[in-house]
C-alpha positions as CSV (number, residue, x, y, z in Angstrom):
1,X,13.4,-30.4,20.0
2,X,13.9,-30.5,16.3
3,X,13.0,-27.6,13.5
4,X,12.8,-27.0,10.2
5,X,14.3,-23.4,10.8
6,X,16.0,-21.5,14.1
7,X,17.1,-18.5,13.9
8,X,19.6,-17.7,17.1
9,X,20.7,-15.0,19.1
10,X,18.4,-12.2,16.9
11,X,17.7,-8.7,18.1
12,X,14.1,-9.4,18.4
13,X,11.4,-6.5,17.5
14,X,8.0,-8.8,17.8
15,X,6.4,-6.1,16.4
16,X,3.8,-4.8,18.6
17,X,6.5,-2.0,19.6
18,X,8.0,-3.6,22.7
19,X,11.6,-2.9,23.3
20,X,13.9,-5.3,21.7
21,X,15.1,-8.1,23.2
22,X,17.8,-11.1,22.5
23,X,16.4,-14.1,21.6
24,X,16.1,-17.6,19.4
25,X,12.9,-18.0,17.1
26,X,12.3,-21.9,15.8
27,X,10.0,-22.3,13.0
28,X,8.1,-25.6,11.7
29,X,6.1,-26.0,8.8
30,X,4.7,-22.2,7.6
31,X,4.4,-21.2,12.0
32,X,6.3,-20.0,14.1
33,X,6.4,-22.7,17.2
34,X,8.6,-21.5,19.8
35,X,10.6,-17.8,20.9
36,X,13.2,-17.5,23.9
37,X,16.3,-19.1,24.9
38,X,16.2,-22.3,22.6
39,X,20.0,-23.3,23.3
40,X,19.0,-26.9,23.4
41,X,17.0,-26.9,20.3
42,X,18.1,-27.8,16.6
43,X,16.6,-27.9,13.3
44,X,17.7,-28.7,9.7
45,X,18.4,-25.0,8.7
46,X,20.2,-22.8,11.8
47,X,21.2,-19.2,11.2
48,X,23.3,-17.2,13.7
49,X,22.1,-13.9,14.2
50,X,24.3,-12.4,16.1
51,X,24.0,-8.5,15.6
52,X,21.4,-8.4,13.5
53,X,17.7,-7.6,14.1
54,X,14.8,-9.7,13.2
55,X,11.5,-8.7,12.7
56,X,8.4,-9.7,11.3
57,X,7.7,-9.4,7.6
58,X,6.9,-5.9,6.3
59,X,3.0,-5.5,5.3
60,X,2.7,-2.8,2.0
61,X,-0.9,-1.1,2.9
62,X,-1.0,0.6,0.1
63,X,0.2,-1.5,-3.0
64,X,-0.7,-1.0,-7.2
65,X,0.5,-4.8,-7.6
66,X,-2.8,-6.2,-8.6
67,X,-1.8,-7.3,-11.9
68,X,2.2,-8.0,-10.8
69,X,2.0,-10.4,-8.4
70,X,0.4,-12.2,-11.9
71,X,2.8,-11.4,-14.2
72,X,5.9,-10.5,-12.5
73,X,5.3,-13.3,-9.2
74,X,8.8,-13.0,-7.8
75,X,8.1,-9.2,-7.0
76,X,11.8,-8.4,-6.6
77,X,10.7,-4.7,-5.8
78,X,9.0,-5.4,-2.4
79,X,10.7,-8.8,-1.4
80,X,14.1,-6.8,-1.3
81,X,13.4,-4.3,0.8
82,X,11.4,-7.2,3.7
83,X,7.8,-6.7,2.9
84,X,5.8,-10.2,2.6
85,X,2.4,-9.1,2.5
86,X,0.6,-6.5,-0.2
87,X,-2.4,-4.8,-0.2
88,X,-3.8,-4.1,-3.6
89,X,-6.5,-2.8,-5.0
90,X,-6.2,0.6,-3.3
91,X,-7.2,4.5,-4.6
92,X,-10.4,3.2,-6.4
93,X,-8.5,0.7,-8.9
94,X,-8.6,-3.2,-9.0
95,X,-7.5,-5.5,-11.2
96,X,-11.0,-7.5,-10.5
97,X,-13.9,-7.9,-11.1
98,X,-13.0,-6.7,-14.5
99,X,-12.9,-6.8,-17.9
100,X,-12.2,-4.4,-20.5
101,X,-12.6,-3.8,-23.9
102,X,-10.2,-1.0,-25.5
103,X,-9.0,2.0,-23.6
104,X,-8.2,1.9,-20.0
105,X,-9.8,4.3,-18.2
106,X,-7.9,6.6,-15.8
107,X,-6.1,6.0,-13.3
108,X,-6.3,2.1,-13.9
109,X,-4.3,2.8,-16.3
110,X,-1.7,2.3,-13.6
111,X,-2.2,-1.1,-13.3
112,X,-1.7,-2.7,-17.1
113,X,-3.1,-2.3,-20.2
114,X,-6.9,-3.7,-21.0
115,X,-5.7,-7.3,-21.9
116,X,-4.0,-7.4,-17.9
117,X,-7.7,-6.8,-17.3
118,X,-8.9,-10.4,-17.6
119,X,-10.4,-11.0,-14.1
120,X,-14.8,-10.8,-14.4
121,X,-14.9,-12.5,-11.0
122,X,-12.7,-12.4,-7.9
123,X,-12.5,-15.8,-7.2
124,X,-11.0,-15.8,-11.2
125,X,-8.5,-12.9,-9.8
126,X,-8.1,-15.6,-7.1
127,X,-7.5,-18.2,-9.1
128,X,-4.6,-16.6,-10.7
129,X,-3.1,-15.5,-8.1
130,X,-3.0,-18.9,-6.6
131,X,-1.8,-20.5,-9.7
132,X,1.1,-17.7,-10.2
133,X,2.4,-18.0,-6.3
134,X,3.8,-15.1,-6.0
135,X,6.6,-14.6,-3.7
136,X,4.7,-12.7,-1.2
137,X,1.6,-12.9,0.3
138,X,-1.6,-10.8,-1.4
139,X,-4.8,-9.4,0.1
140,X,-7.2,-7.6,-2.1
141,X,-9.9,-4.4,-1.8
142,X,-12.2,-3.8,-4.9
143,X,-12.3,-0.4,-6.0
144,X,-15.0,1.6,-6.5
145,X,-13.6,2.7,-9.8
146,X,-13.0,-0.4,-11.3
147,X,-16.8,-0.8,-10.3
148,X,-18.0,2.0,-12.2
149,X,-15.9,1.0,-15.2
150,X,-18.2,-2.3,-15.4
151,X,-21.6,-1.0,-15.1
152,X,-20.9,2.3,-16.7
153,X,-20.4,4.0,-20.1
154,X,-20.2,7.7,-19.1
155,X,-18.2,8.5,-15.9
156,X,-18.9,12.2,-15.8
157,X,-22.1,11.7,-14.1
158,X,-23.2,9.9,-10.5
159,X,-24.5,6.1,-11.0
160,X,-28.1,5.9,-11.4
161,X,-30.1,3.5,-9.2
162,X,-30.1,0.6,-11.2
163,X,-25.8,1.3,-11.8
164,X,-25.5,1.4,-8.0
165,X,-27.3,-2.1,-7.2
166,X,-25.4,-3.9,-10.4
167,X,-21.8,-2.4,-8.4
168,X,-23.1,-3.2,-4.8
169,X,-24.0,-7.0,-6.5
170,X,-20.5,-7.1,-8.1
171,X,-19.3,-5.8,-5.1
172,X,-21.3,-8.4,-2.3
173,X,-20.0,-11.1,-4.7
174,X,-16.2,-10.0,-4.2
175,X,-16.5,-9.6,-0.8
176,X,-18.1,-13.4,-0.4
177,X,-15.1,-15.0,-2.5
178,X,-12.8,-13.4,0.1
179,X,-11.9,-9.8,-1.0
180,X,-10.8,-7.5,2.3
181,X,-13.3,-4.6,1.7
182,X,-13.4,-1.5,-0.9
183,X,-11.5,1.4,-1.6
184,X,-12.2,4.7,-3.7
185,X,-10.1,7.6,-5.4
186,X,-12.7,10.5,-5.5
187,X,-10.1,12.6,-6.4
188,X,-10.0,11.2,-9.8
189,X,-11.7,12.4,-12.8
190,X,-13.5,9.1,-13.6
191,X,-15.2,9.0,-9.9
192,X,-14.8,12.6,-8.7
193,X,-18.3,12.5,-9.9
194,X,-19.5,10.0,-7.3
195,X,-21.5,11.8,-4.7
196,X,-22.5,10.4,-0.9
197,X,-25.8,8.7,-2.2
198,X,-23.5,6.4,-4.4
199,X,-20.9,5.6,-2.1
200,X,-22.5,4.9,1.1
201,X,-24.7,1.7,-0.1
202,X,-21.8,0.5,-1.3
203,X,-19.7,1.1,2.1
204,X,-22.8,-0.5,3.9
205,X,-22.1,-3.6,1.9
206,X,-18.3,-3.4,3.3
207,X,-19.6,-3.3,6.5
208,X,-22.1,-6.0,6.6
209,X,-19.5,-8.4,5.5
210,X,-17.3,-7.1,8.3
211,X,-14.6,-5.0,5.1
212,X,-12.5,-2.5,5.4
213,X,-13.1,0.9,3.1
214,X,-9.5,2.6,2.2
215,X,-9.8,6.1,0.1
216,X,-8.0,8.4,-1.6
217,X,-9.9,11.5,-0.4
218,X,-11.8,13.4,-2.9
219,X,-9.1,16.4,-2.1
220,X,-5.7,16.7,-1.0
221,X,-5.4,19.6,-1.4
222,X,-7.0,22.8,-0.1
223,X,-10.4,21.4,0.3
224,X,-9.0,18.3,2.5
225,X,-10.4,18.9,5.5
226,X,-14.2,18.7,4.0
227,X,-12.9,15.5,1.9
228,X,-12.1,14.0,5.4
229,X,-15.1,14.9,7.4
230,X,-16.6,13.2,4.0
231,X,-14.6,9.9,4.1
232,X,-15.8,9.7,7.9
233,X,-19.0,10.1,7.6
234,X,-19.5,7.5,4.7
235,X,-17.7,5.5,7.0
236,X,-19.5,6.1,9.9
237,X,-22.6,5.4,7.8
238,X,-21.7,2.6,6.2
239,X,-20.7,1.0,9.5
240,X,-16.8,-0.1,8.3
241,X,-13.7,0.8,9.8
242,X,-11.9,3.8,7.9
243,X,-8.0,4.5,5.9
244,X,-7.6,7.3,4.8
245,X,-4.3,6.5,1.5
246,X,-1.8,8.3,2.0
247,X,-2.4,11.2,4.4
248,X,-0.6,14.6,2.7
249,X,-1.0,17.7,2.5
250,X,-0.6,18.7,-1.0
251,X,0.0,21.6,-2.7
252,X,2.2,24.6,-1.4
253,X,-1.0,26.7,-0.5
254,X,-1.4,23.7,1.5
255,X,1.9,23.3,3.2
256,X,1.8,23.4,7.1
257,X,-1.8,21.6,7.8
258,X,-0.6,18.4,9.0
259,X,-1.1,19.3,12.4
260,X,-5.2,20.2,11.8
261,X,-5.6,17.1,9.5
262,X,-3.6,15.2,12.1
263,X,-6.3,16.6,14.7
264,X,-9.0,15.4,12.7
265,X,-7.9,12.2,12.7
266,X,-7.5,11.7,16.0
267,X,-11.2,13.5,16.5
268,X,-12.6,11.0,14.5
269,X,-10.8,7.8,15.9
270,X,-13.1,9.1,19.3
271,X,-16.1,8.2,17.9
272,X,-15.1,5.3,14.8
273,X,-12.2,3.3,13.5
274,X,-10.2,5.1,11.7
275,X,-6.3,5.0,10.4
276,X,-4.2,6.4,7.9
277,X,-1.2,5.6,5.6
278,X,1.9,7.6,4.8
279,X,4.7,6.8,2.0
280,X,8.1,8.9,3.7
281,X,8.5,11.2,0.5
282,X,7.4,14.4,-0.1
283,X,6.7,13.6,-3.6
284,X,3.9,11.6,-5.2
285,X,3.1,10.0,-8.4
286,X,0.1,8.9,-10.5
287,X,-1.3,9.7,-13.8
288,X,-0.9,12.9,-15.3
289,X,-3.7,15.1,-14.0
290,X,-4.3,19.0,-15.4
291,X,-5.6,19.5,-12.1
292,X,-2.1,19.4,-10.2
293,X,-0.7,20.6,-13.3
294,X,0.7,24.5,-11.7
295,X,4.4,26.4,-12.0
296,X,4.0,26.4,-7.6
297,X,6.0,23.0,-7.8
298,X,8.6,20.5,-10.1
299,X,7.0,18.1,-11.8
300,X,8.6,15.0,-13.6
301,X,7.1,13.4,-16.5
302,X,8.1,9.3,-16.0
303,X,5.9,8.1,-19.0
304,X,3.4,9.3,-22.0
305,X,1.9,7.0,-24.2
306,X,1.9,9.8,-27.5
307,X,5.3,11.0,-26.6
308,X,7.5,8.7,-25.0
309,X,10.9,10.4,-25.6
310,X,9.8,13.4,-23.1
311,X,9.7,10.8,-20.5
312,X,12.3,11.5,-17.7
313,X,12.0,15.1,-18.2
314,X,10.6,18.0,-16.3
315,X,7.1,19.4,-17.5
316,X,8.6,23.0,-17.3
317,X,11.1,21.9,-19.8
318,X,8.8,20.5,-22.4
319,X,6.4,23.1,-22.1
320,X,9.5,25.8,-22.7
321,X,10.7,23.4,-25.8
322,X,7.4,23.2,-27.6
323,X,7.0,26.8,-26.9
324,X,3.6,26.1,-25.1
325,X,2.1,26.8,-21.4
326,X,2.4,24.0,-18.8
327,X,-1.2,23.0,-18.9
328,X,-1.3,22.6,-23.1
329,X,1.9,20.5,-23.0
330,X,0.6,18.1,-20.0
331,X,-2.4,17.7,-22.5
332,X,-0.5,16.7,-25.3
333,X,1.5,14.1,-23.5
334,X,-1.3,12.5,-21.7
335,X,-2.1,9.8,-21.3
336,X,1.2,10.1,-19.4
337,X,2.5,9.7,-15.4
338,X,4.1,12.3,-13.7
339,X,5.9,12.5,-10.2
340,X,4.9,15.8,-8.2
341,X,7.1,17.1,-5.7
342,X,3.7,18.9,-3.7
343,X,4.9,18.0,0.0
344,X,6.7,19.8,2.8
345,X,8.9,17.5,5.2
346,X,7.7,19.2,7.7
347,X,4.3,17.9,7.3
348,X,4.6,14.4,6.3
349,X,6.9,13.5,9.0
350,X,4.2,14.8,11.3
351,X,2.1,12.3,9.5
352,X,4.8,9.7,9.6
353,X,5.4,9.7,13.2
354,X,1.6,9.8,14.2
355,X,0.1,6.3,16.1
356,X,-2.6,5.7,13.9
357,X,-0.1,5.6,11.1
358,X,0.5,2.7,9.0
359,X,3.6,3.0,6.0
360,X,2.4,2.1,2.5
361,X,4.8,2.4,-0.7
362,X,2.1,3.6,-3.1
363,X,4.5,2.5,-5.5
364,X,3.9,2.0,-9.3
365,X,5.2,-1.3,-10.3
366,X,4.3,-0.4,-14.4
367,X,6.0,2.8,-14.2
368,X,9.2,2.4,-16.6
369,X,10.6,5.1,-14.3
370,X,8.8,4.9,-11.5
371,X,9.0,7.0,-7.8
372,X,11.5,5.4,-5.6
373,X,9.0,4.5,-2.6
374,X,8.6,1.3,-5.2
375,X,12.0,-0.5,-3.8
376,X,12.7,2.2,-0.8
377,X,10.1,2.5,1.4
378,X,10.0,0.3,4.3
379,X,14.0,0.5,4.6
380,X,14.0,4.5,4.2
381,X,11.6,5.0,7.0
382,X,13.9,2.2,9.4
383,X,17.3,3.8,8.3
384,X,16.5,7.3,7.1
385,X,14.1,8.2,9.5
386,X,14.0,5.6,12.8
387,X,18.1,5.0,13.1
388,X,19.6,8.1,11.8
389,X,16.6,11.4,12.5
390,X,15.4,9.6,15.2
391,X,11.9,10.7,14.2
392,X,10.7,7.3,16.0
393,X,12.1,4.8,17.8
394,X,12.9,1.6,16.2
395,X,10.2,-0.5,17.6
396,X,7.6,1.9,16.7
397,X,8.8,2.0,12.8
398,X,8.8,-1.7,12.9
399,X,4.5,-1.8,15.0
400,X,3.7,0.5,11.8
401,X,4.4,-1.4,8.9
402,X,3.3,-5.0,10.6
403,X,1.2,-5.3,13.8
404,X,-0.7,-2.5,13.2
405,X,-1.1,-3.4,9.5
406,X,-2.3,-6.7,10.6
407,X,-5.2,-5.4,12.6
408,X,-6.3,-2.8,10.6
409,X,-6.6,-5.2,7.5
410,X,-7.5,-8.2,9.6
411,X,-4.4,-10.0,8.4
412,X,-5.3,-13.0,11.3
413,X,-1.7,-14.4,12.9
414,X,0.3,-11.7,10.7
415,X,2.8,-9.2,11.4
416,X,4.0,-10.5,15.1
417,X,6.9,-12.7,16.3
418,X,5.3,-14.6,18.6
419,X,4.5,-18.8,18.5
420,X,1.4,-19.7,16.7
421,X,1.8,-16.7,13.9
422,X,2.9,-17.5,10.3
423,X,6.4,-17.1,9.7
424,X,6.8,-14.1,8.0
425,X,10.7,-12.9,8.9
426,X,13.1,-10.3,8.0
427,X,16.4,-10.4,8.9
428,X,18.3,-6.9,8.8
429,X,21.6,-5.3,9.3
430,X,20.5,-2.3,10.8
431,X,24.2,-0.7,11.0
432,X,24.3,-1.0,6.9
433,X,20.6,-0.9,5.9
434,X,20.0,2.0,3.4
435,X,17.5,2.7,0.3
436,X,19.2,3.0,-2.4
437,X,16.3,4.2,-5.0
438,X,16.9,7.5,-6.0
439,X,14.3,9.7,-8.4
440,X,17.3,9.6,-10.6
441,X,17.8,5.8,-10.1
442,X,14.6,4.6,-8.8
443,X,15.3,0.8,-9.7
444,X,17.9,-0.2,-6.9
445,X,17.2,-2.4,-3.8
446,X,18.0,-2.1,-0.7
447,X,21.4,-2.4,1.2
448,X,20.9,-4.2,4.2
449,X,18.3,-6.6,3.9
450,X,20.2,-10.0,4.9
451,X,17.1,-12.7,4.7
452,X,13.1,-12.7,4.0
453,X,11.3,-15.3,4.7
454,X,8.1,-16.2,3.4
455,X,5.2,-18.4,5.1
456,X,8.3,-20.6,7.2
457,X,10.4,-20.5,3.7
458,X,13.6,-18.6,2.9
459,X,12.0,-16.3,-0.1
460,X,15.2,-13.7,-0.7
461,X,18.5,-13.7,0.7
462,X,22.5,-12.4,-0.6
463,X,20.7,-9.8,-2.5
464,X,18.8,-12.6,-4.8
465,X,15.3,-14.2,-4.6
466,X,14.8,-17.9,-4.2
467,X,13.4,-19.9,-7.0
468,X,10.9,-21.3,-4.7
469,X,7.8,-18.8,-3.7
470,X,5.3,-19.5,-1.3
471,X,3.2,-16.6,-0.9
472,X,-0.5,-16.7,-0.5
473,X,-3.8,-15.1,-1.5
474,X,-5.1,-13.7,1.9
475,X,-8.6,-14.1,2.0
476,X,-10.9,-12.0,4.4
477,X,-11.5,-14.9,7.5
478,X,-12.6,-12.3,10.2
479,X,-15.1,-9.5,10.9
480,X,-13.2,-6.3,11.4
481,X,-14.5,-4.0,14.2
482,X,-16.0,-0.4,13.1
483,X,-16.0,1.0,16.7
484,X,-13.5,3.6,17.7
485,X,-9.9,3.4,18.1
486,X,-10.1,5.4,21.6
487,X,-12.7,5.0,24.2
488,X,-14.6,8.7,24.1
């Protein structure tokens, strides 16, 4: 038998969290066509990998590259660290269907400036994807934000009936052209205003096309346990499967509640589909918002728009400079970002380690000092947290950033080794792998990462991209399922 590619004597992880085993994987075309002992096959391109482990390609679930994967298509931050799919679109913010006229409301923001905002349609967001390749594959939600920026002129108020029909049209029309489902960020101030009545026709139109609804709960904080009885019962109503964005427990009042927020999750999965997400930081990073502004916790400023020499500095530290409290100095450098450090261990390795956990960066590609989970996510929870804290085994890291990915975002023939399934690859050195990105140095990739390979093609190897990319836009091709997780 002759291949394009074959890859010998791997340490195989398929994936689906089976124990490893040793074993050759032959690829043709953008499949993969056989796995096993393939001793008497050849191909045009053979790699011996003898001592290091191959698994399939990483899947971000939580992703702010709408507008990168456009302008910056080789997307050196995730390709170096093995992830081949994104998911973008997530915490209420898409880069379509919109466009924009002056200022950017918060927190899209986070994904360019207004003239990155050039998308009225998804098929146009589709369009430029496909005419951009990125190196990765991309799968898109809509968000509910984005929505309301459209239809809307005053966000401090719920959508009136007429706003709600001109989002769920925008919104059926996305879904048609191949968008994955909706998300929301409730906690923000342009949606915190959304109650029930608006988001539930909306989730109904998720889950009559057969979408997926991701949110960032309304609060993460002390009220999170109402914000996720919330998210499940719009849900529940709607009739779409449920991720909750990354699962924390902010806020040192807070500290300690991962196992009850962990129970509800598991409560809920009894009687609907539901997952969550987790970035393996105890930090997080968005926008600037006064209402996590508090002396209980550091925060960082990484960017401000009317002062950007305070960048790289702590809040306390400007505040004490310009001789003002924290809260009137975070309002005179917004609009500005800001990295919080609001999370015990403790509690997000609980939510780390849990089953219905999937790992999703969150990270800020526009960030001119952005959080580290941007380059060091998927190899920190391998290295940092599988190999050396033994927090999980290996195969069970590897099931949460790719098979169950896959299923959850009905990814079809993703995030599996296994014949018939596209040929998304990574090819480790597990002894050496290591994140490098620090919050001092957040911009470093990887150690470790030997080969990625994208759709059957070799997309990043010896610490450099390839010139060629061949990712794809991932359109929605399958109904997801809203019943539970776990027979009741």
């Amino acid at each position: 038998m002759h291949h394009d590619l074959l890859i010998r004597h791997a340490t195989l992880l398929d994936g689906t969290g089976a124990d490893p085993i040793t074993a050759d994987v032959a690829v043709e075309g953008d499949r993969i066509v056989a796995v096993g002992d393939l001793s008497t096959h050849h191909a045009k391109e053979e790699i011996d990998a003898e001592g290091l482990v191959l698994t399939p390609g990483f899947i971000d679930v939580h992703t702010h590259d709408d507008t990168n994967v456009i302008r910056t298509p080789e997307m050196l931050p995730k390709l170096s660290q093995g992830v081949t799919t994104v998911i973008v679109g997530n915490c209420g913010i898409s880069a379509a269907p919109v466009t924009l006229q002056g200022e950017v409301p918060d927190p899209m923001n986070l994904l360019g400036d207004s003239e990155d905002f050039a998308y009225p349609s998804f098929a146009a967001y589709v369009q430029a994807v496909e005419k951009a390749c990125p190196a990765i594959n991309v799968a898109a939600l809509i968000g509910h934000t984005s929505l309301r920026s459209q239809v809307m002129d005053d966000f401090s108020r719920p959508a009136n009936e007429d706003e709600i029909v001109a989002m769920r049209t925008l919104l059926e029309q996305a879904l048609a052209e191949g968008a994955i489902g909706l998300s929301s960020g409730l906690a923000y101030r342009n949606a915190r205003q959304a109650p029930d009545s608006e988001m539930t026709p909306l989730v109904a139109a998720v889950g009559e096309a057969g979408g997926i609804y991701t949110t960032h709960l309304r609060d993460e904080f002390e009220g999170q346990a109402n914000a996720m009885d919330e998210a499940f019962a719009t849900a529940s109503q709607g009739k779409a499967p449920l991720v909750i964005s990354h699962l924390k427990c902010a806020g040192a009042g807070n500290w300690g509640q991962a196992p009850r927020a962990l129970k509800q999750l598991e409560n809920a999965a009894h009687q609907q589909r539901v997952h969550c997400d987790c970035y393996p930081y105890t930090a997080g990073s968005s926008t600037l918002d006064l209402g996590q502004v508090t002396d209980e916790i550091d925060i960082t400023i990484t960017w401000s728009k009317p002062h950007p020499e305070q960048a790289r500095r702590p809040l306390a530290d400007i505040a004490q400079d310009w001789g003002v409290s924290l809260m009137d100095a975070a309002r005179r450098l917004q609009p500005a970002g800001a990295v919080y450090h609001n999370m015990s261990e403790d509690d997000m390795r609980q939510v780390l380690a849990h089953p219905l956990t999937m790992v999703g960066s969150d990270g800020l590609p526009n960030d001119p000092h952005p959080h580290p989970r941007l380059w060091g996510a998927f190899p920190r929870v391998l290295a940092h947290y599988s190999r050396d804290l033994e927090l999980m085994p290996l195969p069970e890291a590897v099931r949460k950033m790719t098979s169950l990915s896959a299923a959850t975002f009905g990814l079809v023939d993703r995030g599996e080794i296994r014949p018939g399934a596209y040929a998304d690859l990574v090819l480790l050195d597990l002894a050496t792998l290591e994140d490098t990105a620090s919050y001092d140095t957040p911009i470093a990739p990887a150690r470790g990462i030997v080969r990625v390979v994208v759709n059957g093609v070799t997309a990043y190897a010896d610490e450099a991209a390839s010139s060629e990319r061949h990712g794809r836009l991932l359109k929605r091709s399958l109904r997801l399922d809203p019943t539970p997780n776990t027979p009741s």
